[in-house]
Structures are given as structure tokens and as C-alpha cells.
C-alpha positions in Angstrom: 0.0 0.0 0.0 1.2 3.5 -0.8 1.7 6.2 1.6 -0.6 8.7 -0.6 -3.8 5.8 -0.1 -2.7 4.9 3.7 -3.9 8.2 5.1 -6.8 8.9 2.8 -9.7 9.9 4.6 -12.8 7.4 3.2 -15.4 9.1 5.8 -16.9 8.8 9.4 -16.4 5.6 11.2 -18.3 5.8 14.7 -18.8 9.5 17.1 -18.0 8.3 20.5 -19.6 10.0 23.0 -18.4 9.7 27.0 -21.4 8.7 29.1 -21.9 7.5 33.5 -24.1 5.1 32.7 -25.4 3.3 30.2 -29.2 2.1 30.7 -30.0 5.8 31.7 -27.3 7.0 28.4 -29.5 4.3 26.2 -32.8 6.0 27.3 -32.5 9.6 26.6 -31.4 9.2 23.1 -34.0 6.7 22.8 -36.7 9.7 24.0 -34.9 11.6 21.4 -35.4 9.5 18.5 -32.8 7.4 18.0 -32.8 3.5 16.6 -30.4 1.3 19.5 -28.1 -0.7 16.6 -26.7 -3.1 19.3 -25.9 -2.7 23.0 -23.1 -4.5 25.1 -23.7 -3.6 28.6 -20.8 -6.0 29.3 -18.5 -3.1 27.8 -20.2 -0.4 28.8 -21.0 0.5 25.0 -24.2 1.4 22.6 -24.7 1.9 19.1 -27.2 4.1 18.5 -28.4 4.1 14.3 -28.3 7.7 12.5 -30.1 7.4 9.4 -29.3 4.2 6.6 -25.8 5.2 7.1 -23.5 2.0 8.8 -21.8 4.7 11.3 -23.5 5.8 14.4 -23.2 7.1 17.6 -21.3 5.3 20.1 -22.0 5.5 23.7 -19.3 4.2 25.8 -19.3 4.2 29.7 -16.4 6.3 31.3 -16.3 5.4 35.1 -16.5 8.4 37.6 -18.5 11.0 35.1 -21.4 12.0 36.3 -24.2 14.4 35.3 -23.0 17.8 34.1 -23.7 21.0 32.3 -22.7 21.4 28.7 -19.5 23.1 28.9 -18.2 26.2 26.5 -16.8 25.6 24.1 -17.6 22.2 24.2 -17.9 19.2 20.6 -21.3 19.4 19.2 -22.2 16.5 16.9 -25.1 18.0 14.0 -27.5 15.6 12.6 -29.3 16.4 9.5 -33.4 16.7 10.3 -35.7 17.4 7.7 -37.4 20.4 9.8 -35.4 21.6 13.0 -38.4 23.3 14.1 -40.4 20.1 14.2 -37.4 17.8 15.5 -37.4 20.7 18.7 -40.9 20.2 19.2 -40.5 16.4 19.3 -37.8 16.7 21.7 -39.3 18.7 24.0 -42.6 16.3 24.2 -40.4 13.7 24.8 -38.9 15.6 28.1 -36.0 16.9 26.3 -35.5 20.9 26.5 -33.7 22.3 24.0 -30.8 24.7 24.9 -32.2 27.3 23.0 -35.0 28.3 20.2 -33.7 27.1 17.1 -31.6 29.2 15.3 -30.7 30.3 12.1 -27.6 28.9 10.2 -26.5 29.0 6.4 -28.3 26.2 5.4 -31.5 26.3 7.3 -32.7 25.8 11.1 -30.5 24.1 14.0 -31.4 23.2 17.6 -29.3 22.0 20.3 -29.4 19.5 23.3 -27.5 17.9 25.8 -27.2 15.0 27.3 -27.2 14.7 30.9 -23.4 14.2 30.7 -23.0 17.4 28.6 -22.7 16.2 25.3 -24.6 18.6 22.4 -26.6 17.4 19.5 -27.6 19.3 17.2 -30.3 18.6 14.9 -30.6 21.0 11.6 -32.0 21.1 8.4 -31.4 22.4 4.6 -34.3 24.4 4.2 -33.0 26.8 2.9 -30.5 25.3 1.0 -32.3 22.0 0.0 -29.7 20.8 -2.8 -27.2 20.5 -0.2 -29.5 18.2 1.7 -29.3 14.0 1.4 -33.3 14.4 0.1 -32.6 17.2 -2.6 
């Protein structure tokens, strides 16, 4: 193999995201729509689907974090939503509060949330931009 093809960047393997525990970690995202691909308590780790896409979200266990506030700056993983409007709605039925209204960004609407162990979603659309979006 060539060292021009060894570090070519082919696209997004897994988003690991540090949670305390993983039956409560497993059922927020669940109130927030998410598909659980596999779960393996045993190693403190959950797969949660995003889309048809093989890549996900992975939830892995980290001993000794507890709840916290979403820090500043802190990683935000974005999630394309056909409506960001509707998806805050939806999350906010389901017990989740948003951070904030949604907001404007280049390509449409975004909102965020947080975990309870301060990691930020963000869920945003293309309405504005729609031939950028995966349903153009």
C-alpha cells in the first residue's frame, strides 16, 4: 500500500460520545429518536443508528463522570433533520429541552441539546438550502 492511499480519509467511522451510565445514556437518546443498533452492557457501549448510514453514535461508559452542564466551548455532533423546528418540538414532548429556540444557520434551522453528561446534538435542516441536503 502506498503512503498517498494509507492516510486517505474514506469518511466517518463511529462518534464516541463519553457517558456514567449506560441504561440511563441508552434512554435519553432513545426519547430523542434514536434506533439502539446493538448494546453491550458488558462493555459499557451502545450503538445508536443515524439514518441508513452503517456509522452511528457510540456510547461508551467512562467510570466516575457524572451528570454535568454542557461546557463552553464544548464538541457538538449535528445531525441532519428534515425540519429543525419540528425535530425541537419532538424533543421537548419527549422531556427533552432544547438549549435554546432554534436558530438560524446557512443552510436552514438548527437546535441543540445535551445529554445529561454534557454532550450537544444538534439537529438542523437544509431548508433553505435544500440541494445540499441527502433528500434534494
Amino acid at each position: 500500500m502506498s503512503d498517498e492511499k494509507s492516510y486517505e480519509l474514506l469518511g466517518f467511522d463511529n462518534v464516541l460520545l463519553p457517558v456514567g451510565d449506560l441504561a440511563e445514556a441508552v434512554a435519553f437518546y432513545e426519547r430523542a429518536g434514536f434506533a439502539v443498533g446493538f448494546r453491550f452492557d458488558e462493555a459499557g457501549i451502545a450503538l445508536l443508528k443515524v439514518g441508513v448510514e452503517t456509522p452511528g453514535i457510540l456510547l461508551r461508559v467512562e467510570d466516575g463522570l457524572g451528570h454535568r452542564p454542557p461546557a463552553w466551548p464544548s464538541p457538538r455532533v449535528w445531525l441532519e433533520v428534515p425540519d429543525a423546528c419540528t425535530a425541537a418540538r419532538k424533543l421537548a414532548d419527549a422531556g427533552i429541552a432544547p438549549l435554546d429556540e432554534p436558530f438560524s444557520v446557512a443552510t436552514g434551522w438548527t437546535v441543540e441539546v445535551a445529554d445529561p453528561w454534557g454532550n450537544i446534538l444538534g439537529f438542523t435542516d437544509y431548508t433553505k438550502r435544500p440541494e445540499l441536503g441527502r433528500r434534494s
